[in-house]
C-alpha positions as CSV (number, residue, x, y, z in Angstrom):
1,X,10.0,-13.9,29.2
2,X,7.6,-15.8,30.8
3,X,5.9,-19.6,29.4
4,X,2.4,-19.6,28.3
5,X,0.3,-21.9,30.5
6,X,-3.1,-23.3,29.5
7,X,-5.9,-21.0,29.2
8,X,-7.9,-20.3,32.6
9,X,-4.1,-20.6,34.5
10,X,-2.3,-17.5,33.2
11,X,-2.7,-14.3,34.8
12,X,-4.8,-11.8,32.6
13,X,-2.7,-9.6,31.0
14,X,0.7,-11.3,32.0
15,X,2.0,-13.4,29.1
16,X,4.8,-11.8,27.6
17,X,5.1,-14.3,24.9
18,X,1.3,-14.7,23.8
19,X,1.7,-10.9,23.9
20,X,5.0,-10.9,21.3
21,X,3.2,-13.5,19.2
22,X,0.1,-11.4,18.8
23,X,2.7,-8.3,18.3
24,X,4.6,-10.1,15.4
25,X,1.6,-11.5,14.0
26,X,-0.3,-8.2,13.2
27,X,3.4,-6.7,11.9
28,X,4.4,-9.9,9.6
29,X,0.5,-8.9,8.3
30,X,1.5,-5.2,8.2
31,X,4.6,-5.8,6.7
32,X,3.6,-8.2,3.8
33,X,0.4,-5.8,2.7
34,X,2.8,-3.0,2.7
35,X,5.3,-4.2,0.6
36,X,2.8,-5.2,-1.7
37,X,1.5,-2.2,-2.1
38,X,4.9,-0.9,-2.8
39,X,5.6,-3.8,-5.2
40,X,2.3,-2.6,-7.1
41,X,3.3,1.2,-7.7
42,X,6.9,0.3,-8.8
43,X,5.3,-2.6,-11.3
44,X,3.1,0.5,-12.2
45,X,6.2,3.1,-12.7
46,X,7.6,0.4,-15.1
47,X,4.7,-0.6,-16.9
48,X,4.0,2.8,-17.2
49,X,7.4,4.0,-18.7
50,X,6.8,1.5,-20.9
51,X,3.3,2.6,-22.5
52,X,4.3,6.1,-21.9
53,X,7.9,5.7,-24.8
54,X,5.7,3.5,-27.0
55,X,2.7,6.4,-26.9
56,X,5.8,9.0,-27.6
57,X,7.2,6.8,-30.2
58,X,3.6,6.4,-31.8
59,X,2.7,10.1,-31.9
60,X,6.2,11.0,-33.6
61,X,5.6,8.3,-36.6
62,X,2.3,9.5,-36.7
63,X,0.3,6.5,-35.6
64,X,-2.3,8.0,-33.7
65,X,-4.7,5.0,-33.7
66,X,-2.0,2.9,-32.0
67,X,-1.3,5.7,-29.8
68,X,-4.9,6.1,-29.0
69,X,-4.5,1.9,-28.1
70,X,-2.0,2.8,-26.0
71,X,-3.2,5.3,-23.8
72,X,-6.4,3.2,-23.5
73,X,-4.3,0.5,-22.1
74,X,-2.7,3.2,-20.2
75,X,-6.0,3.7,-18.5
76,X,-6.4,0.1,-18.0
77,X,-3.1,-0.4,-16.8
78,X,-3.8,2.9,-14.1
79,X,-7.3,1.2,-13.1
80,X,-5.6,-2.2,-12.1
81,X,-2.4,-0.8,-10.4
82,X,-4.5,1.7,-8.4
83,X,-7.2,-1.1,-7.2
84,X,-4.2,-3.4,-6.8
85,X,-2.8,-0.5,-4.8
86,X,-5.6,0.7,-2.2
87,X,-6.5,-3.0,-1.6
88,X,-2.9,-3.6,0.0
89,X,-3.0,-0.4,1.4
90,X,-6.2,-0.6,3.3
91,X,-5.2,-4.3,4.3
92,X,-2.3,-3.1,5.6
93,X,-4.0,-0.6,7.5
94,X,-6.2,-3.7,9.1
95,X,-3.2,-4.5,11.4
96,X,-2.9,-0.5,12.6
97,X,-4.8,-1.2,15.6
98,X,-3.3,-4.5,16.4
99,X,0.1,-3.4,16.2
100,X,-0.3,-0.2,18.2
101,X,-2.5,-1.8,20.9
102,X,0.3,-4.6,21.6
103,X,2.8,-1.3,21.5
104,X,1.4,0.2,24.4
105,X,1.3,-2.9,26.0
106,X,4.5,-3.7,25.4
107,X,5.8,-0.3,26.2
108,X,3.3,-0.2,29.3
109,X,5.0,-3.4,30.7
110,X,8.6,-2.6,30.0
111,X,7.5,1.1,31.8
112,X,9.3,3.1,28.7
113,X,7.8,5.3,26.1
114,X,10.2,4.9,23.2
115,X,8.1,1.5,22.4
116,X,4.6,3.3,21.6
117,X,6.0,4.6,18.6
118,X,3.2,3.1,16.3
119,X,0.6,5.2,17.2
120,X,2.7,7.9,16.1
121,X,3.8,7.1,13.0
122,X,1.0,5.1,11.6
123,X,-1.7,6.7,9.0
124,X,-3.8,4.6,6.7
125,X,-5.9,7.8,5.2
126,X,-2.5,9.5,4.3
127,X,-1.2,6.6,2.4
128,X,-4.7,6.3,0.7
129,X,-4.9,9.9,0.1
130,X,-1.3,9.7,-1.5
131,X,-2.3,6.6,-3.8
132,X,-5.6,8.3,-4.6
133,X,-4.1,11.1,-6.0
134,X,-0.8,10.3,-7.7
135,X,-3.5,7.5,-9.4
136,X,-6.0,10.4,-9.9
137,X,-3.5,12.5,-11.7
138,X,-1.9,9.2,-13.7
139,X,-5.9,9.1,-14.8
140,X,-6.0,12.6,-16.0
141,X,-2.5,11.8,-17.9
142,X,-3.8,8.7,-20.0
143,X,-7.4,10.9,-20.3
144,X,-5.2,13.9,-21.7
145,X,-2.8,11.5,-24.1
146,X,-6.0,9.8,-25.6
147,X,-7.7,13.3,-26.1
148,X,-4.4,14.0,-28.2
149,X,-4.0,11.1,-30.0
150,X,-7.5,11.4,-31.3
151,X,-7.9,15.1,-32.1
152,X,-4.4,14.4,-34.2
């Protein structure tokens, strides 16, 4: 590894450890925004478990306007989780670039290919496209359990 020397003496291109800070700097980024995002949906999955036994309990005692509450809050709760959601998701994807840029470079310097494995694996419109779905369809859920608990 070689030392950092003060800007205007280093060789262009040649700092191995500028070039691992800048690498771990866009993954810790990556990393965090990520598991966020994660930490959003399961919050979701529980919260939604939740609403969705209390709605079932409300519809069986007959308590449609409480159930009707319920999958309003549903709604709500779907609206927050799935902004909450995208927003980690397309700040994640902000470090994509970064991360497979200093890849390559790593990889280019250490003359093997098994390092440029970013560019491979990474896909912010799939993970979006995932989240904007499975939060499209939890929509049309709560939509479809309010419908019933009014028409009841």
């Amino acid at each position: 590894m070689t030392t950092s020397e003060p800007p205007g003496e280093q060789p262009p291109g040649d700092d191995t450890a500028l070039l691992t800070a800048a690498f771990n700097h866009a993954w810790a980024w990556y990393d965090a925004r990520a598991n966020r995002a994660i930490q959003a949906v399961n919050y979701y999955v529980v919260a939604t478990a939740i609403v969705v036994t209390a709605y079932a309990s409300s519809i069986n005692g007959k308590h449609y306007g409480f159930g009707a509450a319920l999958a309003i809050a549903g709604l709500g709760l779907t609206a927050v989780a799935s902004l909450a959601g995208l927003y980690e998701v397309s700040a994640a994807g902000l470090a994509e670039p970064a991360i497979t840029e200093m890849q390559e470079r790593i990889g280019g310097k250490l003359k093997t290919g098994s390092m440029r494995i970013a560019s491979r694996e990474m896909g912010l419109r799939r993970r979006l496209t995932a989240l904007a779905i499975i939060f499209g369809l939890a929509t049309a859920f709560d939509i479809s359990a309010l419908v019933d608990a009014v028409t009841r």
